[in-house]
C-alpha positions as CSV (number, residue, x, y, z in Angstrom):
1,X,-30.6,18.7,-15.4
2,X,-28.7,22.0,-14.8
3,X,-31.7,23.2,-11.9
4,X,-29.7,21.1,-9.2
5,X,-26.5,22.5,-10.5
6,X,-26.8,26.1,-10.4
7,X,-25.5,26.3,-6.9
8,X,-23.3,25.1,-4.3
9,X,-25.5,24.2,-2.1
10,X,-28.2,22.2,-4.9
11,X,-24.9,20.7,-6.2
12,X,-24.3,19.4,-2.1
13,X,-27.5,18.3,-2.0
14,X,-27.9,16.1,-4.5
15,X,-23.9,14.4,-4.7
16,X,-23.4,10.9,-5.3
17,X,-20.1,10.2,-3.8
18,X,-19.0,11.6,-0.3
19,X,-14.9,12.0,0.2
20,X,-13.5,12.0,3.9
21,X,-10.0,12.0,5.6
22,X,-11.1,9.0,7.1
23,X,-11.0,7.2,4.2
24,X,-7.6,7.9,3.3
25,X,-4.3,5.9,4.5
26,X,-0.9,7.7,3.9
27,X,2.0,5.5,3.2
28,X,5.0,6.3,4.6
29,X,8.6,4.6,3.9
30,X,10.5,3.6,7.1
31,X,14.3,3.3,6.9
32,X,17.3,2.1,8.8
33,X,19.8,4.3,9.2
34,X,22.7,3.7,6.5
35,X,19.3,3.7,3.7
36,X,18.6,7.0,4.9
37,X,22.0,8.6,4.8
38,X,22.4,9.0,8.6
39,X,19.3,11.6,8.3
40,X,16.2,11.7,10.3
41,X,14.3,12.2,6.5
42,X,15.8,11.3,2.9
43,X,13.9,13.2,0.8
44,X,12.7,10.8,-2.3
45,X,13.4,13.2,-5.8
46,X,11.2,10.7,-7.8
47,X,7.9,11.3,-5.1
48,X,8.2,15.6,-4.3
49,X,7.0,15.8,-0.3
50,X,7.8,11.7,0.2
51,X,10.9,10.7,1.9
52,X,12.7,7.8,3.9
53,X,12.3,8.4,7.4
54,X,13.7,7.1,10.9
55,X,11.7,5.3,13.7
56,X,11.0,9.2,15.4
57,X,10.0,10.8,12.0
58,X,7.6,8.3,11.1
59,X,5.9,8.6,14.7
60,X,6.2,12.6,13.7
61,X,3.8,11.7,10.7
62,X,1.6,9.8,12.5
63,X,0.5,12.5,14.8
64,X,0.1,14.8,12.2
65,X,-1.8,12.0,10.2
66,X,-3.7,11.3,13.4
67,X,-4.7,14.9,13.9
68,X,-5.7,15.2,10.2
69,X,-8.0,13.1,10.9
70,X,-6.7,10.3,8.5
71,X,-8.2,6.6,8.5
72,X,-4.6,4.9,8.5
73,X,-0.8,5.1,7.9
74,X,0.6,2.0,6.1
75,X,4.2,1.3,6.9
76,X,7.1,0.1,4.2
77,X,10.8,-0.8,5.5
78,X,13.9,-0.6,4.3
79,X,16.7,-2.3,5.3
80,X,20.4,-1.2,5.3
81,X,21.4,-5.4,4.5
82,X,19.9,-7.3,2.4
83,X,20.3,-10.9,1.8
84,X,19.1,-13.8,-0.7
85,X,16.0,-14.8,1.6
86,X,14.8,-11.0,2.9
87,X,15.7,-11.9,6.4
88,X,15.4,-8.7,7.5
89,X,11.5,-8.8,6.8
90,X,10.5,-10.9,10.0
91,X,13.3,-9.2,11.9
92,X,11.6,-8.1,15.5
93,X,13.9,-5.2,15.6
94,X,13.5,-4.6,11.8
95,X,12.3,-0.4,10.9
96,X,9.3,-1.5,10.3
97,X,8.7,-3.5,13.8
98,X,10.5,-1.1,15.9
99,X,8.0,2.0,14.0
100,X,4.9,0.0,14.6
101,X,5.7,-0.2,18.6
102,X,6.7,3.4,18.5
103,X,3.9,4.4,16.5
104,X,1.5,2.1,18.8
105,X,2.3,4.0,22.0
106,X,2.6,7.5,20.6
107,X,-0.9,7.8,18.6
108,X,-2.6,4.4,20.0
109,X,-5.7,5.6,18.1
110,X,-3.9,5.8,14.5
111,X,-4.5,2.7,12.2
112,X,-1.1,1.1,11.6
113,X,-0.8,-1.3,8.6
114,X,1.7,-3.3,7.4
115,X,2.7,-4.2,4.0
116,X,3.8,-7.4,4.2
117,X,6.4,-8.5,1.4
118,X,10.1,-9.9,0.9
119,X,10.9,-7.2,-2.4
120,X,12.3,-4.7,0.0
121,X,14.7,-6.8,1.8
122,X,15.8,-9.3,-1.1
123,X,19.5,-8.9,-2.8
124,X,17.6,-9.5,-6.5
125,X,14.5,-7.3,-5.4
126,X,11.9,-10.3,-6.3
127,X,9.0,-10.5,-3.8
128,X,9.9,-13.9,-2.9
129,X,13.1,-16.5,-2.5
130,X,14.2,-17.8,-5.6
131,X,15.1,-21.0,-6.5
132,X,17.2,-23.0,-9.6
133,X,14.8,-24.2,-12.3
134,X,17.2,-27.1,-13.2
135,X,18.5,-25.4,-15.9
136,X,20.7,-22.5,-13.9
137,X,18.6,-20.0,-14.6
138,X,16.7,-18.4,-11.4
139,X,13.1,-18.3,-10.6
140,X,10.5,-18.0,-8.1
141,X,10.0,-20.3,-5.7
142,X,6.1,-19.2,-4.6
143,X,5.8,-22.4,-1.7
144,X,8.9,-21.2,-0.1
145,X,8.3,-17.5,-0.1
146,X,4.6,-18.3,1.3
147,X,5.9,-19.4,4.4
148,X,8.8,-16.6,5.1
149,X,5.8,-13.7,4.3
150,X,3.8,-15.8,7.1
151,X,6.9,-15.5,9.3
152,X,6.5,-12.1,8.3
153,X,3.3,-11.3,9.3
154,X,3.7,-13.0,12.6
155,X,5.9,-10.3,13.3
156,X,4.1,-7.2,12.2
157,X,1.3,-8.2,14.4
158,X,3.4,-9.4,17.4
159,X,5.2,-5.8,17.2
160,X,1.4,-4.5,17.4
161,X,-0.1,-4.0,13.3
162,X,-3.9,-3.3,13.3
163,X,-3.8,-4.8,9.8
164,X,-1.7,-6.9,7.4
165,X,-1.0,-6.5,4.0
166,X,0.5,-8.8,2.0
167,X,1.6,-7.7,-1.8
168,X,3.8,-10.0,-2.8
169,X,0.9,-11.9,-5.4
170,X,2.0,-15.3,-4.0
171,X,-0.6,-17.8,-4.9
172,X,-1.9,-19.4,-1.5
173,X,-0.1,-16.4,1.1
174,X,-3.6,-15.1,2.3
175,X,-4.6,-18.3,3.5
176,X,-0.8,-19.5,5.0
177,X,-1.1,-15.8,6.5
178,X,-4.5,-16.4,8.5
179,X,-3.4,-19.5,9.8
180,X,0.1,-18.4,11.0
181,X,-1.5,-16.0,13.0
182,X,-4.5,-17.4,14.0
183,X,-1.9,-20.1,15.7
184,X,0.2,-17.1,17.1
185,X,-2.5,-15.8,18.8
186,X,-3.4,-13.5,16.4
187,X,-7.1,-14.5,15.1
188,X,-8.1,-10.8,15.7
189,X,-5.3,-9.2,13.1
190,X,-7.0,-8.9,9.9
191,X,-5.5,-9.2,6.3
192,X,-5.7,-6.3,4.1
193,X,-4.8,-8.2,0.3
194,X,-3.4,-7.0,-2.3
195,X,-5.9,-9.3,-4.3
196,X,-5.7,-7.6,-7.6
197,X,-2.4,-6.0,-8.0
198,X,-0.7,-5.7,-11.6
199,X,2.4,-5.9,-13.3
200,X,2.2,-2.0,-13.8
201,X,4.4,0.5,-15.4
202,X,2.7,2.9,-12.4
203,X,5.8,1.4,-9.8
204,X,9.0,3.0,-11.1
205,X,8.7,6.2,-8.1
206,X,8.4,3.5,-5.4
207,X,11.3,1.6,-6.6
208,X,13.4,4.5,-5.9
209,X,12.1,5.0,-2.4
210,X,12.2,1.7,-1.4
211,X,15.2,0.5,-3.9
212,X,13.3,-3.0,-4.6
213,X,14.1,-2.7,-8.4
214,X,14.6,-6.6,-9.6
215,X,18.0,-7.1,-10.1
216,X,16.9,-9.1,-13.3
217,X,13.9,-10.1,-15.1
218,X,10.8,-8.8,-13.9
219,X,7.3,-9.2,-12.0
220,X,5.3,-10.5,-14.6
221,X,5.4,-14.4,-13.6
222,X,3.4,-13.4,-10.5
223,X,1.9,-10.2,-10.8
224,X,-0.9,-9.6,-13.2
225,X,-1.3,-8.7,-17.0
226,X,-2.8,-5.2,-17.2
227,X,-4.7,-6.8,-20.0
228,X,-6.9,-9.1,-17.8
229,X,-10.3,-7.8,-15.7
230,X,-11.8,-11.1,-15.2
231,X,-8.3,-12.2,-13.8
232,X,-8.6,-9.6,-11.4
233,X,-12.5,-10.8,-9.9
234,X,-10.7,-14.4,-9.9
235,X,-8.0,-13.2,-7.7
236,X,-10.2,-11.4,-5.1
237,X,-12.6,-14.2,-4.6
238,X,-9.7,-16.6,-4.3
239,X,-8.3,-14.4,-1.1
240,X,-11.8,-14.3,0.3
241,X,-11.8,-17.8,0.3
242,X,-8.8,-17.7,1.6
243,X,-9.7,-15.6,5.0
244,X,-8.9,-11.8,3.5
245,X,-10.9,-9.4,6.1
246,X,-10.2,-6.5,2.6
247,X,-9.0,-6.6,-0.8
248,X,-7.2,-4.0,-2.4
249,X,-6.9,-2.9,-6.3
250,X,-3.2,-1.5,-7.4
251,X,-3.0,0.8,-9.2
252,X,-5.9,2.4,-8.8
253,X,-6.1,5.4,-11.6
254,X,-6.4,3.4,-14.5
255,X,-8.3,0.5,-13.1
256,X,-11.7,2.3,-12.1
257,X,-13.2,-0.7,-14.0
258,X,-11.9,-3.2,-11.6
259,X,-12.4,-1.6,-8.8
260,X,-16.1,-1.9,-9.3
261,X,-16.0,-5.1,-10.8
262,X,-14.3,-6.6,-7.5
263,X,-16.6,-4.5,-5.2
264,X,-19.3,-6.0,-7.1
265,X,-18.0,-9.5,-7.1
266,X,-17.5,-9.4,-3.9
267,X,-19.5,-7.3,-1.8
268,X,-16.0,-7.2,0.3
269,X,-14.4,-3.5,1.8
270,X,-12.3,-2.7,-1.0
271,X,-8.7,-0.4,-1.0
272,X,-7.6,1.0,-4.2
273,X,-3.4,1.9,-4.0
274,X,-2.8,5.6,-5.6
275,X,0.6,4.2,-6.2
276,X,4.3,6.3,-6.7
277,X,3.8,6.8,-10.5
278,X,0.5,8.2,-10.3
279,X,1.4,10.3,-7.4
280,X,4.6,11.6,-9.7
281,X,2.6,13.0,-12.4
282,X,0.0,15.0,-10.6
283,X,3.2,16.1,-9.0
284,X,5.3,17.1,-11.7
285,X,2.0,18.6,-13.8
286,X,1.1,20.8,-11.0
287,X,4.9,21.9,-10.7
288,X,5.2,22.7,-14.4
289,X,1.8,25.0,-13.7
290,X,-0.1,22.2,-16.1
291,X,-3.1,21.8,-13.7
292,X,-4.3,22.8,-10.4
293,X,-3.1,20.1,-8.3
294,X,-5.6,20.4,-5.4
295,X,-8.6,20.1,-8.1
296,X,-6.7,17.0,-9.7
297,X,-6.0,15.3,-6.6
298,X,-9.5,15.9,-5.4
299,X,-11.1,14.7,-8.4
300,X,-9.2,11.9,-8.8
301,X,-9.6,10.6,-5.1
302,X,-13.0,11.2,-5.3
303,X,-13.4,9.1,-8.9
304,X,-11.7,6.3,-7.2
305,X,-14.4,6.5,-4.4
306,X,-17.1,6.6,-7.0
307,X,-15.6,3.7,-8.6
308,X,-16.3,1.8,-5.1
309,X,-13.2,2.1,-3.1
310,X,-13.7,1.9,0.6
311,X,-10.3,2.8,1.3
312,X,-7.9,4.6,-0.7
313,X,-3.9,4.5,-0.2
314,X,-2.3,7.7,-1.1
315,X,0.9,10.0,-1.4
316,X,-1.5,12.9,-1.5
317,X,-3.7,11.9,1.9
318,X,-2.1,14.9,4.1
319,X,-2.7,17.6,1.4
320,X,-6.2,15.8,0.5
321,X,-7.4,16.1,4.1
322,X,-5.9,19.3,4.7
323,X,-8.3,20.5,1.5
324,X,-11.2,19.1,2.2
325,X,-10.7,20.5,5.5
326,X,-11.1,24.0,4.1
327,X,-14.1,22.6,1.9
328,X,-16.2,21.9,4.7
């Protein structure tokens, strides 16, 4: 085996698993102004490099994204208000309406996608409304929240998304999401699902950025157990039957397995999410002089496209490009 290793070239030659910029879509957090201090950027200390950013700096990073040659950015908002319902999620002058036009008419070329979701905007941080369940104590109501992440949607794509992406787990969303917009005059917008997405330790850095924390309790009622692969398959078909155009996997480091089991399952264009936490520790490793955090990130994007991600969502996807940039 070690003939077709012994150089560069041989090793080119024969590799399995290709790795572009195109492939990658940079999140980026977009803030009113009284979340981001007043400031055009907020830098995030959990996420080194990541911060909240105004309408203007988010179209900033999308040139540079653009001109990187990335596949996509994916938008997050948050709101200076927040209320019981997440009213500010469907607002038409919400940050993450008003950076999708802006974003639209700078870099018209540039991918925009939307993660559609409540967590952001809700008082108690739940991905959904809540309800009484007869007995004082709160919980989910997943019927009710359906129909406000539709609402939702409708407005991502009316503001001019090229994708949505709901992540909220609701049972029954994908399909109350395709036919919202497919009666707004939106049949062309297609859903990006967060089919497989578990109740992971991996979050805590995005709930600093996006300050979605639950107020009380946690995810686990909706999101999955990290426990269950066949779960996952089960989720993902039930969204393509539902009308998903993709299907995501978050996170992603850990859950190689699933990736390839959904891909599989499926035959679908599957996103895995590099998500905050796993973005924090090639961070913090690489700042401690632990590893060399262009070989980690590299290997680890690349593992996640060997796996059989499509797509990959990542912190890292301006450094990652720059890299592979110099690698080719």
């Amino acid at each position: 085996m070690r003939r077709l290793r012994a150089s560069a070239g041989l090793r080119g030659l024969v590799r399995e698993t290709e790795l572009r910029a195109s492939q990658l879509v940079l999140g980026l957090f977009v803030a009113e102004p009284h979340a981001r201090g007043g400031r055009e950027r907020l830098e995030i200390d959990s996420m080194p490099g990541v911060a909240r950013l105004s309408v203007a700096a988010a179209v900033a990073e999308a040139h540079e994204a653009a001109a990187l040659g990335l596949g996509a950015v994916m938008l997050f908002g948050i709101p200076d208000e927040k209320d019981e319902d997440g009213s500010g999620a469907w607002d038409d002058e919400g940050a993450v309406q008003l950076a999708v036009r802006a974003i639209k008419q700078a870099v018209p070329e540039l991918l925009v996608i939307t993660d559609v979701c409540l967590c952001e905007y809700t008082s108690h941080g739940h991905c959904g409304v809540l309800r009484d369940d007869g007995r004082g104590a709160p919980v989910l109501d997943n019927d009710a929240s359906v129909e406000l992440l539709a609402r939702t949607a409708v407005s991502h794509a009316r503001a001019g998304a090229d994708l949505v992406a709901p992540s909220d787990m609701m049972d029954g969303r994908v399909g109350a999401i395709r036919e919202e917009l497919d009666a707004e005059g939106f049949a062309d917008v297609p859903i990006l699902a967060y089919s497989a997405k578990f109740a992971s330790a991996f979050y805590g850095p995005f709930r600093d950025a996006a300050d979605s924390a639950p107020a009380f309790g946690d995810r686990r009622s909706y999101q999955m157990d990290p426990a269950n692969g066949r779960e996952a398959v089960r989720e993902a078909l039930l969204d393509v039957q539902e009308g998903a155009d993709m299907l995501m996997v978050k996170p992603a480091l850990a859950y190689g397995d699933l990736i390839r089991a959904v891909k599989e399952a499926t035959g679908m264009p599957v996103a895995a999410y590099n998500v905050s936490g796993e973005y924090a520790m090639v961070k913090d490793a690489a700042a401690a002089g632990h590893i060399d955090e262009r070989a980690t990130v590299l290997e680890i994007l690349t593992s996640l496209r060997r796996a059989g991600a499509d797509t990959i969502i990542t912190y890292h996807a301006k450094d990652a490009a720059r890299w592979l940039a110099e690698t080719s």
